[in-house]
N, C-alpha and C positions, 0 to 999 in steps of 0.2 A: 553261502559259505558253510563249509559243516567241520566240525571240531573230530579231530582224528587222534586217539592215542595208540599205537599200535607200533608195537618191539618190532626187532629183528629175529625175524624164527623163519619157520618150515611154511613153503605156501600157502599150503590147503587152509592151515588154523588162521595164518596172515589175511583168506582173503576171505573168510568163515567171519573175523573179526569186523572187518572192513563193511561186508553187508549187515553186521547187524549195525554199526556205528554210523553208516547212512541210510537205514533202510529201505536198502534195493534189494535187487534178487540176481544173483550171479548164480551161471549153472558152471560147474567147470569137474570134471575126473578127479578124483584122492590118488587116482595110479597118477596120475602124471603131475599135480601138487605137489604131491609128496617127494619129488625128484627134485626140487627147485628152493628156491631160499631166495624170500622177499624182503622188502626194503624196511628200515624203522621210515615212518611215519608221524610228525607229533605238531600240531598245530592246525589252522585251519585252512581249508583245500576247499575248490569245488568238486561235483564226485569225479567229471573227470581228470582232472589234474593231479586229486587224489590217486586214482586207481592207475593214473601214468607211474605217479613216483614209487606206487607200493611194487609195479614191474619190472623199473629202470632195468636192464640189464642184467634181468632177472631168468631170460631164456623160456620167460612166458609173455603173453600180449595178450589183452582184449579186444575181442569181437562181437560183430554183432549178425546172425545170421539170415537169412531170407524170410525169417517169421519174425523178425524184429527182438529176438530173446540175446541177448548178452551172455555171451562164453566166454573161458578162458584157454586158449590153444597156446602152443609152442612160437615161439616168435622164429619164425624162419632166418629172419636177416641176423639174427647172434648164430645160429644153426648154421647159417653161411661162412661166418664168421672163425665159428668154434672149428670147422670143418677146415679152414684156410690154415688155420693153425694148428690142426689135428689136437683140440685138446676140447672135447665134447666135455658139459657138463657134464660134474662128478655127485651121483644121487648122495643124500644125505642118507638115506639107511637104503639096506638091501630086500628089496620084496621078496618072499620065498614063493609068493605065487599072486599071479595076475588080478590084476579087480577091476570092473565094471562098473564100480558104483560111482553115483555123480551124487553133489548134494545138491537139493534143490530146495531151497527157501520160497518157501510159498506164502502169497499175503492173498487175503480172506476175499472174496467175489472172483476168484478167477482159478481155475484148477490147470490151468499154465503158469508153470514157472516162468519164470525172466520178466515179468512185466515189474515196472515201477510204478508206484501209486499213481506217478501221474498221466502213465500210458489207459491206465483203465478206465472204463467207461462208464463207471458211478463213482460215486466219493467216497471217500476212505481216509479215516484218521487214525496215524500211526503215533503210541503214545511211552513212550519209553518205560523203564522204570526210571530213571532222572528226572523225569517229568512228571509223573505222579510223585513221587519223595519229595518234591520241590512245592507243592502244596500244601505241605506242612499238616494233613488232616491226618487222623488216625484208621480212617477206615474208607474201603477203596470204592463205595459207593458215592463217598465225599467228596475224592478224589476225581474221580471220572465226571460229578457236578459242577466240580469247579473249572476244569480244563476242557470239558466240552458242552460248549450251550444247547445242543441238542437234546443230553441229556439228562434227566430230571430225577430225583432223588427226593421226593416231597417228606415232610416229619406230619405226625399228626401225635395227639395225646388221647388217651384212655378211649384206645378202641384195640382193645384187647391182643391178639395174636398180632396186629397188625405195626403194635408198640418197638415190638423187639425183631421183626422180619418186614422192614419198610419197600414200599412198590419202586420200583427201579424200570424210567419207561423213555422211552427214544419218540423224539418228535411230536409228542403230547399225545402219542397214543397209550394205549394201555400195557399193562407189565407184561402178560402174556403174547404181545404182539411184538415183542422181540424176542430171536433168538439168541443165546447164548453159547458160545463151543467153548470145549478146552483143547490147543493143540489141534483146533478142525476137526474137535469130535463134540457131537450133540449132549450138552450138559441135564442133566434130570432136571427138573422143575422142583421147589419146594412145596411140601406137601399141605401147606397153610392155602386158604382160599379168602379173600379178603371182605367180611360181611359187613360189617360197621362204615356209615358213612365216610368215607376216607380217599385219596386218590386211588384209583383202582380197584372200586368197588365192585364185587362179583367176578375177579381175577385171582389167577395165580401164577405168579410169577417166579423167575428163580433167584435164590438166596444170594445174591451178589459178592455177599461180605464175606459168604463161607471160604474165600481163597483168600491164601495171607499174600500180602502184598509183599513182602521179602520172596516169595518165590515165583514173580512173576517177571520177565523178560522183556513184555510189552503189550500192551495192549490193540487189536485191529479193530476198529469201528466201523462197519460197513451202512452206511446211510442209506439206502436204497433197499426196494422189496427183493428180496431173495429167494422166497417160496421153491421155486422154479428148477434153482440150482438144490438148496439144504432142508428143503421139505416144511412142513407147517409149522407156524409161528412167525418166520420170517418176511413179517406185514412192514414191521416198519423200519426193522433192518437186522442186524445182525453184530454184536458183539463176540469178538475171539481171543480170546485170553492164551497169550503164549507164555509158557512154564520157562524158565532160567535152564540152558544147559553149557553149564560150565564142566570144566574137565579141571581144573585146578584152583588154589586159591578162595577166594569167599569174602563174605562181609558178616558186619554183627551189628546192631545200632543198638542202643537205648535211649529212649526216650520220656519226657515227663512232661507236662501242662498241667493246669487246671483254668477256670473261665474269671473274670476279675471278679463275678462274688464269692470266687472263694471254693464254690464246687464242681461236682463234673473233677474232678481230678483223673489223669488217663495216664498210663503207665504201663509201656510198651517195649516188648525185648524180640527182637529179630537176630535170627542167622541163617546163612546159608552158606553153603561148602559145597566145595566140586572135586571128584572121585577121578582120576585118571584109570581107567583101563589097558595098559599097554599101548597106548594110542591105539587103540579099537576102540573105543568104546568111554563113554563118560556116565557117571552118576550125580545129580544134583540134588542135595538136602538139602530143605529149607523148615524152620522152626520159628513159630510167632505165639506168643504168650503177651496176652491184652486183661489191664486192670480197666475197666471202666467205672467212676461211681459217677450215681445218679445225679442231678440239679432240679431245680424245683425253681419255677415261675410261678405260681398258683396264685390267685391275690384270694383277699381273705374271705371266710365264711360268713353271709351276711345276714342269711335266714334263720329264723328260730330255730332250733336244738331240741328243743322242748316243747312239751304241749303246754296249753292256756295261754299261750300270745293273745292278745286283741287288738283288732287293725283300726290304728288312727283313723281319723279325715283327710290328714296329710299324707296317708301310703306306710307311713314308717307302722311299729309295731311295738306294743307296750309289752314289756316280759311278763311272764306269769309264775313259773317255777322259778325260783331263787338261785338254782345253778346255772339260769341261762349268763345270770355276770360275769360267773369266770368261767365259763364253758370256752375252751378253746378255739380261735378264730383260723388257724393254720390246719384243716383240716385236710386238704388235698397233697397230690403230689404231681404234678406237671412237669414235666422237661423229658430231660435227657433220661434214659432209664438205666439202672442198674445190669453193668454185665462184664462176663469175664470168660475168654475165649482162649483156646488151646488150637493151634491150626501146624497141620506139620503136610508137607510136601513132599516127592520124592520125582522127578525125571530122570528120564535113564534110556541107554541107547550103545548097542554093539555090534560089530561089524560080523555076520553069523554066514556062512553059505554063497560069500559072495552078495550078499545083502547087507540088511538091516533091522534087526530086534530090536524094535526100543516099546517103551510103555511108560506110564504115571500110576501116580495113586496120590492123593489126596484126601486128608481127614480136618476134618473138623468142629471140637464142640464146644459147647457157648450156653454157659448159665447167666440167665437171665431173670427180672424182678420188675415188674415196674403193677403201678398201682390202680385202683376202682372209683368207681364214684362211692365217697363214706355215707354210710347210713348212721342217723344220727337217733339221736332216743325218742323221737316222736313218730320216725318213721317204723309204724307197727304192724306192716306188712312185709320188709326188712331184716325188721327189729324185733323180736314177738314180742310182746306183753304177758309180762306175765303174772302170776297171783297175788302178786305182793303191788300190783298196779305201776310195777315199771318197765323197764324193757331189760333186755335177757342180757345186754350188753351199755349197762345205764350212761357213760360215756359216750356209747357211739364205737363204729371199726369202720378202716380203712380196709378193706378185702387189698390183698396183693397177688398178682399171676405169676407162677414160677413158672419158667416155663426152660424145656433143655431142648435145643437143636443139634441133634447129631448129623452131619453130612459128611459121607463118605462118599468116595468111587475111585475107580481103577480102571486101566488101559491096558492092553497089552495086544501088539501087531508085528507085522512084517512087511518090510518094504525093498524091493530091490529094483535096478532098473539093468536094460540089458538091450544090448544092438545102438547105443548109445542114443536114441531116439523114444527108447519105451521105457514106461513106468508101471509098477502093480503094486498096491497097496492091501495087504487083507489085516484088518480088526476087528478085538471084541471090546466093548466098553461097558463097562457098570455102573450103576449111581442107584445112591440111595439118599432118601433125605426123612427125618423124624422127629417129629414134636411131644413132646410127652407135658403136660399141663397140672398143676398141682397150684388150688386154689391156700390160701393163706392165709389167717388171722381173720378166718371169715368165720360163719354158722349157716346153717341150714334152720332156715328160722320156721318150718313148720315143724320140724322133730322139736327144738324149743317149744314151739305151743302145745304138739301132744303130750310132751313130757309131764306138763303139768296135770294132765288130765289120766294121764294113763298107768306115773308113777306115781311111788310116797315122797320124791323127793322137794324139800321146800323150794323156794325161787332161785335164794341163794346157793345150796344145792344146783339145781341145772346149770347154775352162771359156774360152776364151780365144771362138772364133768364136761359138758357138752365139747365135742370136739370139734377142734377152730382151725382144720386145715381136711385136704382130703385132692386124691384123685380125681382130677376131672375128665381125662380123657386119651388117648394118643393116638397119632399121624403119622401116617407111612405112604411115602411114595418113593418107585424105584422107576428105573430107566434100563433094559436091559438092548445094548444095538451091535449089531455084528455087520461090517462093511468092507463091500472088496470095489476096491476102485481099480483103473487102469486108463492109461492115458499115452499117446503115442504122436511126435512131433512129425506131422509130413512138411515136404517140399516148403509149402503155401499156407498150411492149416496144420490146427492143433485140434485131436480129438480126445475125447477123455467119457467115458461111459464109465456107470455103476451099478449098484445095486447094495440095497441094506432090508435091513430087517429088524424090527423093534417089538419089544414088548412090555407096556406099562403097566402097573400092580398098583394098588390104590387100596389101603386098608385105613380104617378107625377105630381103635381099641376102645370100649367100651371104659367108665369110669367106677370108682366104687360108688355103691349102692348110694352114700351119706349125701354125695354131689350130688344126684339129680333126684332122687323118691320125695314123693308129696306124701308126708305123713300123717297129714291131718284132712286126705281128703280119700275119698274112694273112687274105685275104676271106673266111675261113669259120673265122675266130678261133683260129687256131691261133699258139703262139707260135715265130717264127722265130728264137730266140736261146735259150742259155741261161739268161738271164734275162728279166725283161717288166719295162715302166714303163707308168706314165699316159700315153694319146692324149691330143692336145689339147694346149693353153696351160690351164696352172694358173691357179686363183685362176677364170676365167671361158673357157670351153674354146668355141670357134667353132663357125660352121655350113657343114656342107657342103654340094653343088650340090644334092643329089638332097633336101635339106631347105628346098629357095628355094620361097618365095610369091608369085602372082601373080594375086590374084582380087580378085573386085567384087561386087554385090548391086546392082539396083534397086528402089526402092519409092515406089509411087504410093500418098499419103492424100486423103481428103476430109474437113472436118470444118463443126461447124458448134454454136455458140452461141447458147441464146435466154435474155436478161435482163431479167425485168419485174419491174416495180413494182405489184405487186397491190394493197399500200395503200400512205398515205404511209408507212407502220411496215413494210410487208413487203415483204423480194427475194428471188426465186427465180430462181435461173438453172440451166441443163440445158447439156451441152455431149453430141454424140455425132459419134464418128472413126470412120473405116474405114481399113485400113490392109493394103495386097496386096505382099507381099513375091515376090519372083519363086524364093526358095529355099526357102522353107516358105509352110505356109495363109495366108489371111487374117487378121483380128482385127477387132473389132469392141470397142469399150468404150465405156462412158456414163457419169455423172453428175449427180449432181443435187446441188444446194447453197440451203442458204435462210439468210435476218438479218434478224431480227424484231427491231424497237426495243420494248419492251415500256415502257420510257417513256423517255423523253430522253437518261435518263443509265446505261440498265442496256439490253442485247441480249442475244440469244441464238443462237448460228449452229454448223449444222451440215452437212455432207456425206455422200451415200456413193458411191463410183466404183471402175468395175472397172479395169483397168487390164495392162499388159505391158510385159515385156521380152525383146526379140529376141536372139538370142546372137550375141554381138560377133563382129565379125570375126576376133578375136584366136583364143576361144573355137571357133568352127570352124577354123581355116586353121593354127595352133600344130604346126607337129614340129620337138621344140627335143632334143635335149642339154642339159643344166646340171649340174653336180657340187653337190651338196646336201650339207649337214653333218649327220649324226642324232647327238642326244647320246644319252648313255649316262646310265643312271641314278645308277652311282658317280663320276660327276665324270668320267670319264678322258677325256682326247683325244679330241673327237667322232670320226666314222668318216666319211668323203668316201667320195660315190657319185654314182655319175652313171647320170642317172636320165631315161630317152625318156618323149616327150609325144607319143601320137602321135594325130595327126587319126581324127576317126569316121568321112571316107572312106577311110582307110587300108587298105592290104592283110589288114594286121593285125586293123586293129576289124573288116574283113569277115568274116576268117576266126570271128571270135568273134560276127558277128550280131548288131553293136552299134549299134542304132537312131541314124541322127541326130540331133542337139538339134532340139528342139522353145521355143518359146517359155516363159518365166517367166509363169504367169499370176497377175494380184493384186486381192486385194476391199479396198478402205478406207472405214473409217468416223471418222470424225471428229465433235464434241461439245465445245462450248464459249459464253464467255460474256465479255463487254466490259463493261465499267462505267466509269461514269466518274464521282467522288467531291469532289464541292467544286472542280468547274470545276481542282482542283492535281493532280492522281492518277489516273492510268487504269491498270485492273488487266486484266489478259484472261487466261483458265484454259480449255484445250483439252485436251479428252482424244482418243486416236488409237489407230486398233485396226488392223493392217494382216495379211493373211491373205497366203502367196502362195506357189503350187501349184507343184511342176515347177520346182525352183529348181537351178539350174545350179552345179554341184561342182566340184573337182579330185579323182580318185579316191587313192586309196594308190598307190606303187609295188607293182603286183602280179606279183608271181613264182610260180616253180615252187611246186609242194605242195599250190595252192588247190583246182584240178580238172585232170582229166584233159585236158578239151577245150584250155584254157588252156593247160597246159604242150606239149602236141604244138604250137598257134600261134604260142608264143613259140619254140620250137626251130627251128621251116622259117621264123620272123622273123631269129632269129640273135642275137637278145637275152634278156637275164633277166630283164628286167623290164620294166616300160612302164605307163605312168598316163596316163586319158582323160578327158574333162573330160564328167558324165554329167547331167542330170535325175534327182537322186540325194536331193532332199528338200524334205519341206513345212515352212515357218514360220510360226512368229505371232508379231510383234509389238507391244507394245501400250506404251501410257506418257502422261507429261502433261505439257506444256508451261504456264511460270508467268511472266508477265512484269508488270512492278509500275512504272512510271514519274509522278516526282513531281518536279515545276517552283515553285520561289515565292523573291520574294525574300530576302533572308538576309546581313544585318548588313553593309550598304551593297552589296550584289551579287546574285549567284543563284546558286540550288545549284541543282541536276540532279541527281536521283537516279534509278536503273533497278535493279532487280531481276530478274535471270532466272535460269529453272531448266526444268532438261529432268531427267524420270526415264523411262526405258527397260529394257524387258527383251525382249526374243526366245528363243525356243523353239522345238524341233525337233522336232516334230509325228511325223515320219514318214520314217522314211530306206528308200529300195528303190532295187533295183539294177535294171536294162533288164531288162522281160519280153524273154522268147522268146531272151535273149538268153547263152552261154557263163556268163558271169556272175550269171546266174537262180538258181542254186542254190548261188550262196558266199553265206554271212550277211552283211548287210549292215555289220555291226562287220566285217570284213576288207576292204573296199570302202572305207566312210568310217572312218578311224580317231577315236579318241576326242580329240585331236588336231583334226583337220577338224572336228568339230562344234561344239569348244572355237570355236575362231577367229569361227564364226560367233553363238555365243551369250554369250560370256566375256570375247575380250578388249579391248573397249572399254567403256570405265566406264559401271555404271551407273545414274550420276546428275552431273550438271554444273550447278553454280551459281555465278553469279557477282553482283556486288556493285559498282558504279562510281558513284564521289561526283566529280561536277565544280560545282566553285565557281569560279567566275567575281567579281573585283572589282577595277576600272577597268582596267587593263591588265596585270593576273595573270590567270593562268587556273594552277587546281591541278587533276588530276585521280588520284583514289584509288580501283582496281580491289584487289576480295580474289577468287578463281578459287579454287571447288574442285573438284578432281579426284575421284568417286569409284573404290569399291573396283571393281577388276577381276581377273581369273581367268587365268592363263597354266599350257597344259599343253605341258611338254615335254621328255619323259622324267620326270615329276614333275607335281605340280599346287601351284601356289601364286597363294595371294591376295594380291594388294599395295593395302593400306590407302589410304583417302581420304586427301589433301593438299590443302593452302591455298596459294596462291601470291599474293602480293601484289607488283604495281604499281603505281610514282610517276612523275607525269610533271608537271613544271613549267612553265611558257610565261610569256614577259614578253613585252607590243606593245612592243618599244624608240620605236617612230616610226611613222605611217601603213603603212607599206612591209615595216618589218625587226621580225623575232623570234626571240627564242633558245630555247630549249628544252633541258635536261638531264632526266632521267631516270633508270628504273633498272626492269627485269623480274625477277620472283621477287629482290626484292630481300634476303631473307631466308633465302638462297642454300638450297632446301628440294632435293631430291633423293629419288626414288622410293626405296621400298625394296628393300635391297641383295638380288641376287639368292640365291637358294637350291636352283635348279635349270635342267638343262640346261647345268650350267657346261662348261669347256672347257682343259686345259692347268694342272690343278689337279695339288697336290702338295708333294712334302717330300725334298729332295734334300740329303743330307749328304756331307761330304768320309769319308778313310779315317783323321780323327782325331774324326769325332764332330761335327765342326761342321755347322751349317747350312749351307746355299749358300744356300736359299732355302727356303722355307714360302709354298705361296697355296692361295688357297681356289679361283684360276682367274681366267682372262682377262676373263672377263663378270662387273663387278662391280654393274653392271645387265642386267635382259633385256634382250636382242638382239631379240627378237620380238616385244615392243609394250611400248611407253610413251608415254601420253597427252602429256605436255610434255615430253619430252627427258629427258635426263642431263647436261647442262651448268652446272647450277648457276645462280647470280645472273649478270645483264647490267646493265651499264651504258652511257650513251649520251650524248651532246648533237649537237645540231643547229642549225641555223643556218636561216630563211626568208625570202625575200625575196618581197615581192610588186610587182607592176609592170603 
């Protein structure tokens, strides 16, 4: 049963409304809609009993044609009727001139209209905006974790860029192996690449959260490889973000929460509004303004602060400077990070030529704050020392990453169709995405050491000038795609051919000088003082000139879909791409897909398609700097290092004869079944196998000792170390997608019930290092660490099931989600398993009046928390005075992993909100 609100107006909008409220795809003429006037509608329908009464005697009727697509024609028998009585319907406005166009609501895996999700032959999750709203999260990557178990949304702490731009990945693959559309147009990628142990390490994936969720219509999940049809990235499936196009009316919400300790406080203003065009034409504005403040899990600083500890018998440690007593123990910041985002929308769409103009534009930007590992007064390569025998900053500093994301892009096309059979499509679409990095309440603690040596300024002096913030660097990645599609319905078959063209630009703005120059050392690493400090800005260390990017790629595809109806029970469809990149080969992939109704209420549907992914521009263009933390297995103070990334055209990688990336290649199979049970209940079970060749790594930091060849490269390099991002392993994926939805009414109202579950596993088939290459003869365990292989097969759960009961009655609405997280695998300096969890959400809704409704709420209301960590900790210990007392006892800073957690560490949220409609 599906819930219908829908007036009495003009038919086209009547039946415009009707497909987006059940999500099917009705093709029917605006010329001949627009003559007709359909029925009010209001309560729950199945779709056809629905789509009968929105007809009644309306002088239109649905059909359904020899390709299985769903029109809307003239009903003959009123025609018969109106005819006996000579009194023909009377149009409701007067055309001044003929139209052609049809709309056709298109849903993502199939470039034929009329298909319903569950006529297609891979899975597909269609997610409303009611449906997201109704998770009560503030932000849509949250959203899409919660309502679909496939997909994953992991948090991690103080790994730098990756704090405030989190991996967002389908199937427990990587973030870059999904593709993203807006509108069924290819979204840019975010121009961050993710180097710090974390989900998605040596990826880059796209900004998710950049679209505000007040201007979204609904969301398409394509679960299956796509490659074939929408070209590289579409490994593990395909995300399509459909934009709001209303023509009238709008919403506005506000919203507030904060977490039951008290912080994290989020505070949130949506609106959207819809433009009539003379009935031609609609404009949608959408505007979201987001407070986010930060929360802090950290547990407390256990490690000395100070130098002259001396270490018991017992492990603990006896203080030595007098300020280690009340040297502050709250020295981290852990959780949720500081930010606050401006996101504005615009769709839009006019009837021009006998056609159709329409386009988007989308902005959005987002300051950001979250924090470093603290350097405390002992740490004197950090910290300088300076002449007066103490450190440049005698308390210690938290370094913090400012960081701004601006993501912009735009659309604009034409679409008309004509001979009532044919479609053409031509666009252009833009995207940009940009990181600008600005280190904070840090030092450059070797200008601190030279200062002392090279000015007259005393200690206190330096502590006094030296500057404690600076430019570290900026990111830029754009998307530019121009695409002319065309599609034409025969007899029997549907064909649809295209062709695009892309061009991607990939720059890194160099940082000022203060962030990354070694002051106290010279050009062939010698040190000019009697002491040395850390180059760079702490906490997040800049880029220098001779590390800036400025390069692009073109690529020309051709593709092309054939969709028939063999019988009324059987669809086969084929999709086959070409795809010529101008910096590596060709590619070529296919597909094939079938959905067999085996009777009315039971199918069967399956796929298999090769597929690719190209390596990102990140991925090629990358020579970065970053100070890495490695923990230690006994707990102690991880170890900061700073660790080069350098490009495979590098001097470097030439010196070592390290092949180019080559492309990710991927076989997918897919296997499943649709039923649908007493007209209340539809069940669907997909099984998914995904193989995929030449998968693109981050290697180890590799240093001296491995081979001979290596160590002479990295010596005439001038560095000790250096990590490349290689074609370094095969996987298999495989697992089964469960989803269970059940409609009926229930003690004066209606329940909605959904059941979904995704179980996944991946495996690492095969790890080898570049033939022919310096590298050929270290084993591949010293290449990918045990570590790197963890991240890609361990740490995201696996299995996700969730459970959402919405009851609906007169103007309540309850909705009761239980999420569970399964076990997952974190190695890091250690291996531990951290146990499945339940998390339950409550989300209440009253209609006060046509217009106004309130909503209160509450996430993980049952305030549950991952388990507490037990490895890879940080700043652990047991500090005693010179009478025996404690100072302090911790087991360490990370009282959860810093390196992956499916739902945070924040504990319960609460919320209310406020909606207006108009």
């Amino acid at each position: 049963m599906l819930k219908f609100s829908i007036e009495k107006q003009r038919a086209d909008k009547a039946l415009i409304s009707f497909a987006q409220q059940s999500n099917h795809t009705i093709i029917f003429s605006f010329d001949l809609a627009k003559q007709y006037q359909a029925n009010e509608i209001q309560g729950f329908y199945s779709f056809d009993a629905g789509l009968k009464q929105l007809l009644l005697n309306s002088g239109l009727s649905a059909q359904v044609n020899k390709s299985g697509l769903l029109s809307i024609k003239r009903d003959k028998k009123i025609e018969e009727i109106n005819a006996i009585l000579k009194a023909p319907p009377k149009p409701l406005i007067v055309l001044t001139k003929e139209l052609s166009q049809t709309e056709k609501i298109l849903i993502i895996g199939s470039r034929v209209a009329g298909r319903s999700v569950d006529d297609l032959p891979v899975p597909i999750d269609i997610l409303t905006n009611e449906i997201l709203t109704n998770t009560g999260q503030t932000e849509l990557g949250k959203m899409l974790q919660t309502i679909a178990p496939s997909f994953n949304f992991s948090s991690s702490a103080i790994s730098d860029g990756t704090d405030a731009l989190r991996p967002a990945t389908l199937r427990g693959l990587g973030p870059d192996q999904t593709l993203v559309l807006i509108n069924g147009k290819r979204r840019h990628q975010a121009s961050l690449i993710h180097i710090n142990p974390s989900v998605g390490r040596g990826t880059a994936g796209t900004d998710i959260n950049a679209i505000p969720t007040a201007s979204i219509k609904r969301i398409e999940v394509l679960r299956d490889g796509a490659a074939a049809q929408y070209g590289s990235d579409a490994i593990a499936g395909v995300i399509n973000i459909v934009l709001k196009d209303i023509s009238d009316g709008g919403k506005s919400s506000l919203s507030y929460g904060k977490y039951t300790q008290g912080d994290g406080k989020n505070l949130n203003l949506d609106i959207s509004k819809g433009f009539n065009f003379n009935d031609k034409g609609f404009l949608t504005a959408s505007l979201s303004l987001k407070n986010s403040a930060p929360t802090n899990r950290a547990g407390l600083h256990g490690s000395c602060q100070f130098k002259d500890c001396v270490l018991l018998e017992d492990g603990s440690y006896l203080m030595g400077d007098p300020r280690e007593l009340n040297a502050s123990r709250t020295t981290f910041k852990i959780g949720e990070i500081e930010s606050d985002q401006i996101g504005l929308t615009i769709n839009t769409a006019y009837e021009l030529f006998q056609g159709e103009t329409y386009g988007f534009l989308t902005y959005s930007t987002r300051d950001n704050k979250s924090a470093t590992f603290f350097r405390h007064n002992a740490n004197t390569i950090g910290n300088a020392l300076l002449q007066d025998n103490d450190a440049t900053i005698p308390t210690g500093f938290l370094p913090k990453i400012k960081s701004k994301i601006n993501d912009a892009s735009y659309n604009f096309g034409f679409k008309n169709s004509f001979n009532e059979n044919s479609y053409i499509d031509l666009s252009y679409t833009y995207g940009k995405n940009t990181i600008d990095y600005i280190t904070q309440d840090t030092i450059n603690a070797s200008f601190a050491n030279a200062l002392q040596y090279t000015s007259d300024f005393t200690a206190d002096e330096i502590r006094k000038n030296i500057p404690r913030d600076a430019f570290a660097y900026g990111l830029s990645l754009s998307l530019a795609t121009a695409n002319l599609d065309f599609s034409h319905d025969f007899e029997f078959f549907s064909l649809a051919i295209g062709a695009e063209v892309r061009t991607d630009k990939f720059s890194v703005i160099p940082g000022d000088k203060y962030a990354y120059y070694d002051y106290d050392t010279d050009p062939q690493g010698n040190n000019l003082y009697p002491t040395d400090a850390a180059s760079g800005t702490q906490g997040f260390i800049g880029t220098a000139p001779e590390q800036a990017v400025n390069e692009s790629r073109n690529v020309v595809s051709l593709y092309s879909d054939i969709e028939a109806h063999i019988t009324s029970d059987l669809i086969i469809s084929s999709a086959l791409r070409f795809d010529n990149y101008n910096n590596f080969n060709n590619n070529t992939n296919y597909k094939l897909a079938a959905n067999w109704s085996i009777t009315p209420n039971a199918s069967i549907r399956g796929a298999i398609s090769t597929g690719f992914r190209a390596p990102s521009m990140q991925q090629l263009y990358t020579d970065n700097v970053s100070t890495q933390f490695v923990a230690n297995s006994n707990g102690s103070d991880q170890s900061a290092v700073q660790i080069g990334i350098f490009r495979n055209d590098s001097e470097l990688a030439k010196a070592l004869s390290i092949a180019q990336l080559k492309e990710e290649k991927a076989t997918n199979y897919s296997f499943g079944t649709v039923l649908k049970l007493h007209n209340k209940m539809n069940l669907t079970i997909d099984f998914y196998s995904i193989y995929i060749n030449n998968r693109i790594v981050l290697s180890n930091s590799l240093g001296q000792g491995l081979s001979t060849t290596l160590d002479s490269a990295l010596t005439r390099s001038g560095v000790g170390a250096a990590q490349f991002f290689l074609n370094g392993a095969d996987t298999h994926t495989s697992g089964l997608d469960i989803i269970a939805t059940y409609s009926n009414p229930f003690i004066y109202g209606n329940l909605d019930l959904t059941f979904a579950a995704n179980f996944t596993d991946t495996d690492v088939d095969n790890v080898f290092t570049p033939a022919n290459s310096a590298l050929d003869g270290i084993a591949p365990e010293d290449i990918f660490s045990e570590q790197s292989i963890s991240i890609i097969t361990q740490w995201q759960p696996k299995d996700r099931i969730s459970f959402n009961a919405l009851y609906q009655i007169k103007d309540l609405t309850i909705n009761l989600a239980f999420n569970r997280y399964g076990e997952y695998t974190v190695v890091d300096a250690g291996s531990q398993t951290y146990s499945a969890k339940i998390l339950t959400d409550l989300r209440l809704s009253y209609q006060v009046n046509e217009n106004l409704s309130i909503n209160i709420g509450g996430n993980n209301i049952f305030d549950i928390y991952p388990d507490k960590n037990k490895i890879g900790n940080s700043h652990a210990g047991t500090i005693v005075d010179h009478n025996g007392n404690t100072i302090i006892s911790s087991p360490g800073v990370f009282t959860y992993s810093r390196r992956s957690t499916p739902f945070g560490f924040s504990g319960a949220y609460y919320y209310a909100s406020v909606e207006y409609q108009f």
